[in-house]
Structures are given as C-alpha cells and as structure tokens.
N, C-alpha and C positions, 0 to 999 in steps of 0.2 A: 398563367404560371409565373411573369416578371413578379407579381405582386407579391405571388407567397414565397417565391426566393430570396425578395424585396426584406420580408418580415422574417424571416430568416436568418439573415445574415443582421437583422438590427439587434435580433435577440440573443445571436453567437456572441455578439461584443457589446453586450449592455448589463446581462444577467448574470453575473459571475460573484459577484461580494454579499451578497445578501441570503436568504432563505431562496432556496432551489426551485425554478419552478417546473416541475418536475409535468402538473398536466398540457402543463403550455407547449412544453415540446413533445411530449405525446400527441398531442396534436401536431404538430410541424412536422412530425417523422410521418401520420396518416396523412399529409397533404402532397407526400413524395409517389410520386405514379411511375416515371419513366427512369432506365438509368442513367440519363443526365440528371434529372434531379438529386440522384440518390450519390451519382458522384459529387455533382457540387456541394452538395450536404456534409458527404465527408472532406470535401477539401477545406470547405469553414473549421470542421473540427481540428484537422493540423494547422488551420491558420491559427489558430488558438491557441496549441500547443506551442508550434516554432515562434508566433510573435509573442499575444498578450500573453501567454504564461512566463517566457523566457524574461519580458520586462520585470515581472514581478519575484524574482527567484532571489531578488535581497529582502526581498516581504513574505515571511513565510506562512501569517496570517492569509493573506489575500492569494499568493501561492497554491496553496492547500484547496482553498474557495474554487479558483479556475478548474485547478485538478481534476476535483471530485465531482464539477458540474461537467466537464467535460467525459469522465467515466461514466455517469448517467447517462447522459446523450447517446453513447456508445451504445451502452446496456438496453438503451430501451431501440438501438435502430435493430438487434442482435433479437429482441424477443418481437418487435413486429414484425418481423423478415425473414428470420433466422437466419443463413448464411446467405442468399441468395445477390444481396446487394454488394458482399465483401468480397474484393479482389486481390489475389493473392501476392500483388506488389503491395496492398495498403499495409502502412506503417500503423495507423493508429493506434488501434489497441492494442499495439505492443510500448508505444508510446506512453498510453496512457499509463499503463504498471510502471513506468520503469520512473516516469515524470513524478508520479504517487507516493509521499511521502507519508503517511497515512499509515500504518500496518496491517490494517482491519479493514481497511479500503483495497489494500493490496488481496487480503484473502478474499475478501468478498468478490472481486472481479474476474478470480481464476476461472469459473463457467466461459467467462467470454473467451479466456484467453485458450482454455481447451476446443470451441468450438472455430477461431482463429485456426488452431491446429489441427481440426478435422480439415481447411481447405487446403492448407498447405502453402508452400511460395517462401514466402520473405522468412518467415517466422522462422522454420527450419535452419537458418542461415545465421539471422541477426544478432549479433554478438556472440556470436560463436553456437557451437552444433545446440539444436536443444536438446533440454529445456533449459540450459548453460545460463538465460539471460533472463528470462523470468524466474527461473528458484534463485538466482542473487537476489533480483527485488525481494523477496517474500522472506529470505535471511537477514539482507540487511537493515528491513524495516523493522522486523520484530527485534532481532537480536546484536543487531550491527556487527553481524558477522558475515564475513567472505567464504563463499566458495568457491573460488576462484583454483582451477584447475584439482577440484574433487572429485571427477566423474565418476569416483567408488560411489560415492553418495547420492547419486542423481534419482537410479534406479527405486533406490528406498523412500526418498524424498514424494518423488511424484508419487507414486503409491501411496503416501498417505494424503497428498492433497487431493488425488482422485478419487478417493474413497469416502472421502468425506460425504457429508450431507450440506447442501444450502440453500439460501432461499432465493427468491426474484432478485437478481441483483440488482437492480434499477433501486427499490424501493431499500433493502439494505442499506445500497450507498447512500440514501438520503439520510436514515437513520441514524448512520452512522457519524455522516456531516452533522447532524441535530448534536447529539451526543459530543460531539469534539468542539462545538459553540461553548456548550456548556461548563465544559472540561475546561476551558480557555476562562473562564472568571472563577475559577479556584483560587486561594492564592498558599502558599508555601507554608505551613508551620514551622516545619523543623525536618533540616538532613538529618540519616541517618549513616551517609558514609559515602566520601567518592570514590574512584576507581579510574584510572588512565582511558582513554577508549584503545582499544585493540582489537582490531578484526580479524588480524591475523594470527596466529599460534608465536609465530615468533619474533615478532616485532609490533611496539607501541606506533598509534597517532595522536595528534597531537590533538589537545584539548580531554573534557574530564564526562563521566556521566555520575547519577547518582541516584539513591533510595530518599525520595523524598516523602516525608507524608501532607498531605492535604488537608484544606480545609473541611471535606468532606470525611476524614478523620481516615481514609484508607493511604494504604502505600500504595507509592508509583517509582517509573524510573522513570528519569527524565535524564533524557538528550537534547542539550539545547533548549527549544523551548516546544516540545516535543515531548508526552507522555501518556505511558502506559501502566494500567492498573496490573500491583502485583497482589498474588494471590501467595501466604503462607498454607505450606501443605505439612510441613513436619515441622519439630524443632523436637531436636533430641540429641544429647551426650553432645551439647556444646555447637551441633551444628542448625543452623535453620536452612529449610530450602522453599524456594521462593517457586511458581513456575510465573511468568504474566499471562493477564488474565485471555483468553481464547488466542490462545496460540499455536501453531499448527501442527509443531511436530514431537512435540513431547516433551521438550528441551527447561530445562530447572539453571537456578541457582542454587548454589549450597554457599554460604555465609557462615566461616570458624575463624572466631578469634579477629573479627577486620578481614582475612583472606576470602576472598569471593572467587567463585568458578563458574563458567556454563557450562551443562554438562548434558550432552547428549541422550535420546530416548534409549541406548544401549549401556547408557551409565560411564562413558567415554569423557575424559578433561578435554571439552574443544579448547576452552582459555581458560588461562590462569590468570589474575588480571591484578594489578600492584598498587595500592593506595595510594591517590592523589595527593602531590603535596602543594 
C-alpha cells in the first residue's frame, strides 16, 4: 500500500497543466481499500487546493488546469464510492466550486455538491447557512453577480438547479476542460461594447467586461481573460437580448441603445450596468 500511496501522491503534483488524465486516476481511486487510504487521498486533494493551486492564482491558465483536474478526482472518488468515503468535516468539494472559475465546471459539479449535501456537516455551515455559498459560485461565474444576503432567492434558485438533468460529472468536467483549451486559442476580432463590472444593484467594481466576437465568428462575453458563448434570442424595437450559452437560470441580457441589463427568469432589472469609459 506505501507504493500505490507513493504513486499517488507523484501524480496529485505532476498531472495538472496538460490533458487530464482522467483513466489514470480511475485507477488510483480503485486501488483505495481502507479508510486511511481514502482519507490520505483526500488530504492530497486539499494539498492541492490550499498549496499548488493557491501558488498559481496569478496564472489563471494553469489555475483553471489544477481546478478542474482536481474537480475530476473528486467526481470520480463520489461515483466509485458514492458517499461512503466523504466525511462531513471534509472541505473539498466545497472547495473545489468555490476555487472553480470555470462557469460550466461550476454547474457541471453541482451532483457532487448535492450529494455533499445529502451527508451533512461542514456544508451546512460554510459560508454562511445553505446553499448561501454555493449558489454565489454558480452566480458569479456565469453572471458575475452577488447574492449576497438574497435568501428570497435561494428557494427558487436551487430548484432550478435541482431539477435539472446532467450527465457523469467526471467525464463533463473533462469535456469541458477540452473545450476551454480550445476556447483559449481564439483570438479577438472586434468589441462590441464594454460595461463597468457590477455585481451589486447599487454599486460599481472596478475594472470593465465586454461583447466580444471571435475568431470563430460567434459572440462572447469576456471577463478578464475568461469567456463565455453568448447566444441572441430576440432583437426587436431596438432592443437585442442576449442569454449566455447553457446557463442556469434563465437570466438574459437585453442591449437598447449601448444600455445593457441582466435580467432575471421573472423579467426583473437585477443590473443596470453603465458604459465603460
């Protein structure tokens, strides 16, 4: 058992920047038998998080990379085991959402994070009552918006992400890491228009996002260097509405005149947002 803890722990801090190796640690999750194994296992996982990821958090290429291989590893110890090995102090995959910059990696991993929730413990708690700290992730990746003390909305919120449908999360999150490679050698044509970032209803942050289109000739929005495919649904009497592409809760843009807004599944102005100057 030293040997395959040995090989283990070489492949938690060697495998992280390149294509995923997704049956490799399929294997290393079957070679876990006892709960020392399975805890050491998860302890590599938060070493990962709290060291190697945190070094990398001015890299947001190589960031991203840790992340989503580390959400895999999760996903796949969750479908060998289902809950049996996770204990209700562990942190990780609550970790790993909140660490996930990614939007699509965020929804994609909600399975774990509900079955997280079926044990109970920490989750309950951690950053405030749930699901306070996971529907932030799942807000402010897609739409870089807070909800931060809206518990009117929690109710409705998780309700549509429980009802959803999805698939193996293990293999999503790879797909989706493929996909985000590829996303990453686009390069800019032409903005369409910036906007302030504002997460909040009544106050700006600092720094700008924007409609950009790509070389793949479709719209995006891009934060930083971070983007997402937008999808036009209408354009009529001057206004376009935008949603981005598989997103969770129903939530549009509408674009009149330069003015842009996000605007809730109930047809509500969450933001009104001011053109960057």
């Amino acid at each position: 058992m030293k040997l395959i803890v040995s090989i283990i722990f070489m492949s938690l801090t060697l495998n992280v920047f390149g294509q995923i190796p997704v049956e490799q640690y399929k294997f290393e999750i079957s070679q876990l038998k006892t709960e020392t194994d399975f805890d050491t296992y998860w302890k590599k996982l938060l070493d990962i998080d709290q060291i190697t990821y945190m070094q990398h958090t001015h890299d947001p290429i190589k960031g991203d990379s840790i992340s989503v291989d580390n959400m895999i590893r999760t996903a796949l110890i969750f479908e060998t085991d289902g809950n049996s090995s996770y204990k209700p102090n562990n942190t990780v995959p609550i970790l790993n959402l909140s660490h996930n910059y990614i939007a699509k990696s965020n929804l994609a991993f909600w399975p774990i994070i509900m079955q997280v929730r079926e044990v109970g413990g920490i989750i309950d708690s951690f950053g405030g009552q749930f699901p306070a700290y996971p529907l932030e992730s799942i807000s402010s990746n897609f739409y870089d918006y807070s909800l931060f003390n809206q518990d009117d909305k929690y109710d409705h919120l998780l309700n549509i992400l429980n009802t959803r449908t999805y698939k193996t999360v293990s293999h999503e999150l790879n797909e989706i890491y493929k996909n985000q490679l590829k996303l990453q050698q686009l390069k800019i044509i032409a903005s369409i228009g910036k906007w302030t970032n504002k997460r909040f209803k009544d106050r700006e942050s600092q720094g700008y996002f924007e409609f950009v289109t790509l070389s793949d000739t479709n719209l995006y929005i891009k934060r930083k260097h971070r983007l997402l495919k937008l999808i036009l649904l209408s354009s009529e009497n001057g206004t376009e509405t935008y949603k981005i592409d598989q997103e969770p809760f129903g939530w549009t843009y509408t674009l009149t005149n330069g003015t842009l807004c996000l605007v809730d599944d109930l047809k509500n102005i969450l933001i009104t947002y001011n053109t960057h100057k």
